[in-house]
C-alpha positions as protocol buffer text, in pm:
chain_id: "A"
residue {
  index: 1
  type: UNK
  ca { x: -3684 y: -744 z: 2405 }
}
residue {
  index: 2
  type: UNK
  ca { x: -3455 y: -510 z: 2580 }
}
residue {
  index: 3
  type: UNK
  ca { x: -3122 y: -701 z: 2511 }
}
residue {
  index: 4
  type: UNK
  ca { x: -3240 y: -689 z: 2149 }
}
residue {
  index: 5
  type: UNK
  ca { x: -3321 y: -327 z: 2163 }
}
residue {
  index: 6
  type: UNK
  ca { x: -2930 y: -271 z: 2353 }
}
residue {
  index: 7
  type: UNK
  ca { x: -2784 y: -462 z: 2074 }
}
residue {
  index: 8
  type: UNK
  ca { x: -2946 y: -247 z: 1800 }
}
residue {
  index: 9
  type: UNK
  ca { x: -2847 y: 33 z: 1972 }
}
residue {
  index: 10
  type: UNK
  ca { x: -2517 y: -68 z: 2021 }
}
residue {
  index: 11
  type: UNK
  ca { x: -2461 y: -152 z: 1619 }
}
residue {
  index: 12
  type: UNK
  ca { x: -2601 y: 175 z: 1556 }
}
residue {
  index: 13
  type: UNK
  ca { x: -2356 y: 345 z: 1806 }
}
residue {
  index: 14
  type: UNK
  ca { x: -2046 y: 112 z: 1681 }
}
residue {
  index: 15
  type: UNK
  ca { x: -2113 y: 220 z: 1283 }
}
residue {
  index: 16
  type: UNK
  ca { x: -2172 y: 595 z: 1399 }
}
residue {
  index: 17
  type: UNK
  ca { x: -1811 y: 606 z: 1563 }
}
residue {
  index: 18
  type: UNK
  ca { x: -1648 y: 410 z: 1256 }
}
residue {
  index: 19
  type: UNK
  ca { x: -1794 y: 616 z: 978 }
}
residue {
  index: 20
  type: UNK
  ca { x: -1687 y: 938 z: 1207 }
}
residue {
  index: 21
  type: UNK
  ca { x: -1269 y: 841 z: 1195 }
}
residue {
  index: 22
  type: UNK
  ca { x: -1338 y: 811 z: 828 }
}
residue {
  index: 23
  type: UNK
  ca { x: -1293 y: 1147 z: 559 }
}
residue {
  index: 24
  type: UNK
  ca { x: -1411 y: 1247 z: 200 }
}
residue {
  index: 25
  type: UNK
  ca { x: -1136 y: 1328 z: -11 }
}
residue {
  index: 26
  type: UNK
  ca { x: -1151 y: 1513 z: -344 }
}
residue {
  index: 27
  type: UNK
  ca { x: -870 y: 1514 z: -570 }
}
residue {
  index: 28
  type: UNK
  ca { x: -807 y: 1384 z: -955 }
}
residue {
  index: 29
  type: UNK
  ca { x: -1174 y: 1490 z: -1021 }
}
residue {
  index: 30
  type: UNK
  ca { x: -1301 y: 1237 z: -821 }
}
residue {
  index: 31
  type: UNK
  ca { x: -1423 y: 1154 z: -445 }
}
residue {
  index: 32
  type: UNK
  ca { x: -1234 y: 958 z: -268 }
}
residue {
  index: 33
  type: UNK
  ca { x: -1338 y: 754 z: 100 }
}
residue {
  index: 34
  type: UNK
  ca { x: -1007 y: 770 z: 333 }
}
residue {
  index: 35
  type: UNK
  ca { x: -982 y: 606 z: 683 }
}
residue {
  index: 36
  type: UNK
  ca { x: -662 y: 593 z: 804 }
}
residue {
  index: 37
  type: UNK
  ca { x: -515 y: 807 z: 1014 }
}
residue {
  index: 38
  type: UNK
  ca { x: -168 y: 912 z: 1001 }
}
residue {
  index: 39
  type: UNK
  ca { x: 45 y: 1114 z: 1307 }
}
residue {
  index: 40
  type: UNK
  ca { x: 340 y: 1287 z: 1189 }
}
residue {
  index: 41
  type: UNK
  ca { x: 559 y: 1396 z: 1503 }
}
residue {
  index: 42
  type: UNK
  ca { x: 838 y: 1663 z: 1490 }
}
residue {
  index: 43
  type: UNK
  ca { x: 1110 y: 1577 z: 1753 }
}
residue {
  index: 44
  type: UNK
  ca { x: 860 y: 1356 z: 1893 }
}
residue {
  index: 45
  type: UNK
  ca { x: 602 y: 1617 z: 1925 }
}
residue {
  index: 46
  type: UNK
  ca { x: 258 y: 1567 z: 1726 }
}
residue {
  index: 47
  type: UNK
  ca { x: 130 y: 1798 z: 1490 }
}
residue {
  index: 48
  type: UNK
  ca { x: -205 y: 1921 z: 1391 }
}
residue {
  index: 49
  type: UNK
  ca { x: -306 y: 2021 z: 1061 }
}
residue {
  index: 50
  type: UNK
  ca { x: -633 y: 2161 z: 936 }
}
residue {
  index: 51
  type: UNK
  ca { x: -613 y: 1890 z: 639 }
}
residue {
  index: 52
  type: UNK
  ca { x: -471 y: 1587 z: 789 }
}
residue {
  index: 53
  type: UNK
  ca { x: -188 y: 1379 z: 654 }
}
residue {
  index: 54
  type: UNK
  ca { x: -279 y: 1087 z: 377 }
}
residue {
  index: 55
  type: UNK
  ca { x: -161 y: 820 z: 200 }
}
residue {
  index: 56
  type: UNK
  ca { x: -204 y: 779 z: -157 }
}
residue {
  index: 57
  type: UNK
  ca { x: 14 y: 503 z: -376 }
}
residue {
  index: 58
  type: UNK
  ca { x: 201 y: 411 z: -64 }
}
residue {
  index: 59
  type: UNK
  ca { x: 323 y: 778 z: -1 }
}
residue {
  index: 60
  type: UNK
  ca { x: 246 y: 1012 z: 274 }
}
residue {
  index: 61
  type: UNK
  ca { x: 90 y: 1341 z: 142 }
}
residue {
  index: 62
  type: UNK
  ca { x: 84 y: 1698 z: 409 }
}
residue {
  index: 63
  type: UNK
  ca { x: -28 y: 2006 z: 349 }
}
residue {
  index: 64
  type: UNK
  ca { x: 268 y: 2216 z: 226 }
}
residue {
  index: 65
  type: UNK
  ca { x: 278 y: 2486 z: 481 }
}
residue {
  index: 66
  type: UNK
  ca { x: 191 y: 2271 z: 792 }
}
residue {
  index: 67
  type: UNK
  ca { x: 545 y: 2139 z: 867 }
}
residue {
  index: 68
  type: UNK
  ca { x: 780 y: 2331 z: 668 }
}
residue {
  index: 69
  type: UNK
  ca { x: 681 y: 2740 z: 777 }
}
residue {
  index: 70
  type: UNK
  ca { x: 707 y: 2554 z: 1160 }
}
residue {
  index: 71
  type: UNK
  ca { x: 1020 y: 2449 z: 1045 }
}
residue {
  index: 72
  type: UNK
  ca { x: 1195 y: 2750 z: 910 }
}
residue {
  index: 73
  type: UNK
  ca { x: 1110 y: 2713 z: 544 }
}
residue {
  index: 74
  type: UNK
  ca { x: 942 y: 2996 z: 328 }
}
residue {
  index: 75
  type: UNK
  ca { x: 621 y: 2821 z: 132 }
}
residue {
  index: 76
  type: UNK
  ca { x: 488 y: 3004 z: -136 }
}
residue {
  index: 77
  type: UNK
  ca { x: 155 y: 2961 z: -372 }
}
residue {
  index: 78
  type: UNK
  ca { x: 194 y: 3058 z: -732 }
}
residue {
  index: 79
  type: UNK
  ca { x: -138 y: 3029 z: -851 }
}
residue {
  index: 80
  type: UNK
  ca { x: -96 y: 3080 z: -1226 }
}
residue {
  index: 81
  type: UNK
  ca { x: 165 y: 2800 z: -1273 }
}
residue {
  index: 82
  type: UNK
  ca { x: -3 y: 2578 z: -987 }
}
residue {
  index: 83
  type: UNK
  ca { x: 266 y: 2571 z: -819 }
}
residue {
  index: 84
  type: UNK
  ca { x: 424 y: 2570 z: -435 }
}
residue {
  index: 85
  type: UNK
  ca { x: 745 y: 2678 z: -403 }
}
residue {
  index: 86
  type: UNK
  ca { x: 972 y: 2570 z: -91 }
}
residue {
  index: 87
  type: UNK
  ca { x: 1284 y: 2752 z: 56 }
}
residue {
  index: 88
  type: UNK
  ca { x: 1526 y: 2712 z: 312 }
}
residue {
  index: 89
  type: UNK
  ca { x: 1845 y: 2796 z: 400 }
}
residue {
  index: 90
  type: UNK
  ca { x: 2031 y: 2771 z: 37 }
}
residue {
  index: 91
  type: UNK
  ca { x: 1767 y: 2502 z: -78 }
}
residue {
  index: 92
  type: UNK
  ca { x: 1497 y: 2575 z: -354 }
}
residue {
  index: 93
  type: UNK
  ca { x: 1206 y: 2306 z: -420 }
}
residue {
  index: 94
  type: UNK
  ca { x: 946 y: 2393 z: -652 }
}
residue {
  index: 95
  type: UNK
  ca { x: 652 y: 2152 z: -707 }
}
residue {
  index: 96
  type: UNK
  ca { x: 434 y: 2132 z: -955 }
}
residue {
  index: 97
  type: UNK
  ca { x: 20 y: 1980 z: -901 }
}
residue {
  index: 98
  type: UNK
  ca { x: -12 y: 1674 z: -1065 }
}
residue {
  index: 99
  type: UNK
  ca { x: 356 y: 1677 z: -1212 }
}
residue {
  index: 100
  type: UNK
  ca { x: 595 y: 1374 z: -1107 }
}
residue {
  index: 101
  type: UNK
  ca { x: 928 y: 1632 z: -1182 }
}
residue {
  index: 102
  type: UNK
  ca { x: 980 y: 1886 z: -946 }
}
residue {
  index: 103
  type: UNK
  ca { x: 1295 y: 2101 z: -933 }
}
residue {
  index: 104
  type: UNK
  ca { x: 1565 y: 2134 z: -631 }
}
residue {
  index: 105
  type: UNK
  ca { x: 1773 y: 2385 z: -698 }
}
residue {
  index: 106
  type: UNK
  ca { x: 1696 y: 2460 z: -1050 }
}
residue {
  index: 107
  type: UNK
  ca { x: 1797 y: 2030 z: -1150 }
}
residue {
  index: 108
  type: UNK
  ca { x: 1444 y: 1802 z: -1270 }
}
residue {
  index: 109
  type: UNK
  ca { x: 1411 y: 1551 z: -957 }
}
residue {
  index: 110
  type: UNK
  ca { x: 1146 y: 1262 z: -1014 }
}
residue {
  index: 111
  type: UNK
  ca { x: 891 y: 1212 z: -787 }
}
residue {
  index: 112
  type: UNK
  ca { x: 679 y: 930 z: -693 }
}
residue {
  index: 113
  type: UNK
  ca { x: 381 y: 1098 z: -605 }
}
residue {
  index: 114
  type: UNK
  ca { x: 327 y: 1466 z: -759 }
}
residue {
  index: 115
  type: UNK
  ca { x: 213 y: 1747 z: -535 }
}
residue {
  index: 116
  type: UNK
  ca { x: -182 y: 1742 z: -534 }
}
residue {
  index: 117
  type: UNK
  ca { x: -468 y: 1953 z: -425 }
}
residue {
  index: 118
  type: UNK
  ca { x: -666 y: 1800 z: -213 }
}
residue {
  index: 119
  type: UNK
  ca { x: -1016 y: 1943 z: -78 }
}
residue {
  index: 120
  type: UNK
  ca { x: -888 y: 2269 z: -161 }
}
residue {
  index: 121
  type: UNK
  ca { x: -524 y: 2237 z: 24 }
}
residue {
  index: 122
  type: UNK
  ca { x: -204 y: 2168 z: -139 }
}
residue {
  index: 123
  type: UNK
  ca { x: -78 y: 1850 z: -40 }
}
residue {
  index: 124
  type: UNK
  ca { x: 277 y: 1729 z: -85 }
}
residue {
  index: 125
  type: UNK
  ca { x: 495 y: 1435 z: -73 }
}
residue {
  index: 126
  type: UNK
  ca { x: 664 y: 1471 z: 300 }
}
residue {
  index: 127
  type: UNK
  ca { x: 939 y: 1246 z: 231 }
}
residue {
  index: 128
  type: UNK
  ca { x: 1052 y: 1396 z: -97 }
}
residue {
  index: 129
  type: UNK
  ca { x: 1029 y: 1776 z: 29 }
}
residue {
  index: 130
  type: UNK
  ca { x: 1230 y: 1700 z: 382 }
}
residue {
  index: 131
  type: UNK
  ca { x: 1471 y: 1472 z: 242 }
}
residue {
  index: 132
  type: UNK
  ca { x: 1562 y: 1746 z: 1 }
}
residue {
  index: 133
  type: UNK
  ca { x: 1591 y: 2017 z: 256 }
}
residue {
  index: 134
  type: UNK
  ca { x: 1833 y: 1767 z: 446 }
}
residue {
  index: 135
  type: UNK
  ca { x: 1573 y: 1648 z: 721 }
}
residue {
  index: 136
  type: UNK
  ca { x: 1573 y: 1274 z: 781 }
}
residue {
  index: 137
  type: UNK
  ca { x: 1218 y: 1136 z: 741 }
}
residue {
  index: 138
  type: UNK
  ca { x: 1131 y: 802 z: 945 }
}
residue {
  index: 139
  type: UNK
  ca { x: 794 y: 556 z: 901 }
}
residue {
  index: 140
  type: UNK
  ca { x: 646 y: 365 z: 1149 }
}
residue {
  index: 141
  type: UNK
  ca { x: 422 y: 128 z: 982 }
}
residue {
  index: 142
  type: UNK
  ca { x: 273 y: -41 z: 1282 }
}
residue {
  index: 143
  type: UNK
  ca { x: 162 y: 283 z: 1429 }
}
residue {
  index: 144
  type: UNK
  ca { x: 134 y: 483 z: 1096 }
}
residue {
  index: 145
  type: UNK
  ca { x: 339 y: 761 z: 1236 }
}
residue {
  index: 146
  type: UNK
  ca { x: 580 y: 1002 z: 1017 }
}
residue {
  index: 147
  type: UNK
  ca { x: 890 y: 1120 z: 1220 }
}
């Protein structure tokens, strides 16, 4: 009776710590149920964000001012046009929500993931952005790890 009772309360501890590592997303009107979890390291230093990094359609998606104001970069919100607008150094991206063309430097550049909001924070396609501003952008796949 107790090894039953252990191995009850060991499924009940094992499903408790598996549903924790998971998140609720909401975005596109709907709720989404996200489990991975992806590092993204600067100069092999990890950071922290209050909305952390996700993938959506194969792309990597962080919140626009967690990386770039650390970096330099001047993020801005323009609320009535929805959109973020990234500067640095002689470089201007501007990002639309939900729109695949975003403009560097005044020129249309196709994305393959629009910005999005997502629970309430502007999320935006890291490789697109730093690739832009002249950062090189790797991907670990084994450790899902942005560098």
């Amino acid at each position: 009776m107790k090894i039953k009772l252990l191995c009850i309360c060991l499924i009940l501890l094992l499903s408790v710590s598996v549903t924790a590592q998971g998140m609720t997303l909401y975005y596109d009107g709907e709720i989404h149920e996200y489990n991975d979890v992806i590092t993204l390291k600067i100069n092999g230093t990890p950071l922290e964000f209050d909305v952390p990094p996700v993938i959506i359609n194969d792309r990597t998606l962080i919140p626009s001012r967690g990386l770039f104001e650390q970096l330099g970069a001047t993020v801005e919100w323009k609320n009535n046009t929805r959109q973020v607008v990234i500067t640095l150094d002689e470089t201007e991206i501007i990002l639309t929500i939900d729109a695949a063309a975003a403009k560097v430097n005044g020129e249309v550049a196709i994305m393959d993931m629009p910005a999005k909001i997502i629970n309430d924070r502007t999320m935006i396609p890291v490789r697109f952005v730093s690739e832009h501003l002249g950062m090189k952008v790797g991907w670990d796949g084994n450790t899902k790890t942005v560098t």
